[in-house]
C-alpha positions in Angstrom: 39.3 -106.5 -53.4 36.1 -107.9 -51.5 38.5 -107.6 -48.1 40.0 -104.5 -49.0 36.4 -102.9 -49.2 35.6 -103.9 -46.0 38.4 -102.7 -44.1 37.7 -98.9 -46.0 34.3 -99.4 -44.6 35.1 -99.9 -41.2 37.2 -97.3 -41.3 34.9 -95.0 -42.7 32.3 -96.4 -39.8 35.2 -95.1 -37.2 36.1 -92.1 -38.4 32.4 -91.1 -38.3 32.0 -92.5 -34.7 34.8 -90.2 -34.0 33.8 -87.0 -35.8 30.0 -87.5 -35.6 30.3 -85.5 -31.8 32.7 -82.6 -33.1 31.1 -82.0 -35.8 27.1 -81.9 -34.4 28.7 -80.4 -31.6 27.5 -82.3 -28.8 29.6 -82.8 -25.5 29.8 -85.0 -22.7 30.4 -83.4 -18.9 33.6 -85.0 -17.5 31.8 -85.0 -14.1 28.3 -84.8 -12.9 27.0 -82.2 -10.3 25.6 -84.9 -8.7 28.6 -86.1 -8.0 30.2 -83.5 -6.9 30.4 -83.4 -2.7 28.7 -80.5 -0.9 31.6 -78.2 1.2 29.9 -80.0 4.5 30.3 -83.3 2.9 33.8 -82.5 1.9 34.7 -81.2 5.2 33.4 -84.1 6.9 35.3 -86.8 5.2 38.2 -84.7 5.5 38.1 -84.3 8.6 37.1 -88.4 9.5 40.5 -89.0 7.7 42.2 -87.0 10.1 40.8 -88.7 12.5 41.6 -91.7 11.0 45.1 -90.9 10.7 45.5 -90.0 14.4 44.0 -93.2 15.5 46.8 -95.1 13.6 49.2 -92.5 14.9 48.3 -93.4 18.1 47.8 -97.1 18.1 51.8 -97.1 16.4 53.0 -95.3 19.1 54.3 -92.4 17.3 51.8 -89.8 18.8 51.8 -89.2 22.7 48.4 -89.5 24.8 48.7 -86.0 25.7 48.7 -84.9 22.3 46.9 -87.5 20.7 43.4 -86.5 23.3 44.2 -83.3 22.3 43.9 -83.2 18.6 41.5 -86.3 18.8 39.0 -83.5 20.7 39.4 -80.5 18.2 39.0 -83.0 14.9 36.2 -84.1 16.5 34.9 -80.8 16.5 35.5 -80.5 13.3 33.6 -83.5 12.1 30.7 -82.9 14.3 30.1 -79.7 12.9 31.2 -81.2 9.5 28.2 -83.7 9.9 25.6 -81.2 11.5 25.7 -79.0 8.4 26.1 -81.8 6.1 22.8 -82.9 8.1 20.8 -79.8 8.3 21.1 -79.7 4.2 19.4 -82.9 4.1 16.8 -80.9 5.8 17.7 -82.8 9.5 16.0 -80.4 12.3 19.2 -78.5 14.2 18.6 -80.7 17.3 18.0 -83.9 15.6 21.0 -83.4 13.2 23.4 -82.4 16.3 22.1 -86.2 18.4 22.6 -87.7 14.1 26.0 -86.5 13.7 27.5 -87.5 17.4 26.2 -90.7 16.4 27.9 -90.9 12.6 30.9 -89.9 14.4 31.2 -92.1 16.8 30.7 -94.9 14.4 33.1 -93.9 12.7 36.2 -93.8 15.0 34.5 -97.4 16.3 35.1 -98.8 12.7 38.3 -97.1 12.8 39.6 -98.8 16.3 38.1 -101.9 14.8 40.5 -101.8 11.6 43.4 -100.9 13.7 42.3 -104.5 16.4 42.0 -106.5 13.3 44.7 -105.5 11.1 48.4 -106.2 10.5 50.8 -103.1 10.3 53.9 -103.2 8.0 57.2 -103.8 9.8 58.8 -101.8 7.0 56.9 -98.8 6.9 53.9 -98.8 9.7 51.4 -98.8 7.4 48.1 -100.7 8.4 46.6 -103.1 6.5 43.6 -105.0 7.3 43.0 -108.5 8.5 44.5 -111.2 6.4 46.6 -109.1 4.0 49.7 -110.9 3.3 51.1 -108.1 1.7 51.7 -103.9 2.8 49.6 -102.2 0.6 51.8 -99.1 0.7 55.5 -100.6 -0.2 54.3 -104.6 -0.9 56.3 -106.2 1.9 55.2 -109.3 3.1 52.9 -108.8 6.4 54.5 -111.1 9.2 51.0 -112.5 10.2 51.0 -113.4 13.9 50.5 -117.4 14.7 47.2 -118.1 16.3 48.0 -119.7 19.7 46.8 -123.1 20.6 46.1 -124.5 23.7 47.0 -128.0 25.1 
């Protein structure tokens, strides 16, 4: 009886939890506005994907230097003006955000190049993975890690 009376309880204690919000009518926000990217920012990390993308494109051999230069220059375009408005909400004078965002930029396609230097791609599908991965993080086949060379 003692056990049965304390199961009803807890129950009662959960179906309270539950209801207490629906009925007081309170809510909770899914998302946050805070959280919630400016268009700038948006376009910016769009666009550094891109670039991303055509960096690995390149480095696989499946994009042509001619064409490769040539998107490489108008997503960079893209991302600088990306960054200098994503900059100039911040509050970033016009010039200074202009020198900030070349700068963001180019770090990022150096981080990129980096990744693509260090990292293994999948003989199954081409996708890179970084540095010591054993396994394709896009279909899970093992990496064929290259032997280090030693010297005599």
């Amino acid at each position: 009886m003692v056990v049965m009376l304390g199961a009803l309880v807890l129950v009662l204690i959960a179906v309270f939890a539950v209801l207490h919000p629906l009925v007081t009518g309170r809510e909770a926000p899914v998302w946050s506005a805070d959280e919630e990217p400016s268009e700038a920012e948006f376009r910016k990390r769009v666009a550094l994907l891109q670039l991303r993308d055509v960096e690995y494109e390149f480095a696989m051999g499946k994009l042509g230097e001619e064409d490769y230069k040539a998107v490489k220059k108008e997503l960079a375009e893209e991302a600088l003006a990306a960054i200098r408005a994503e900059k100039e909400e911040e509050g970033v004078r016009e010039g200074a955000a202009g020198i900030e965002a070349e700068a963001e930029l180019e770090e990022e396609i150096a981080q990129a190049r980096a990744h693509l230097k260090g990292g293994v791609f999948c003989s199954q599908c081409g996708q890179p993975n970084p540095a010591g991965s054993r396994f394709c993080a896009e279909c899970g086949s093992p990496l064929q890690i290259p032997e280090p060379s030693r010297t005599s």
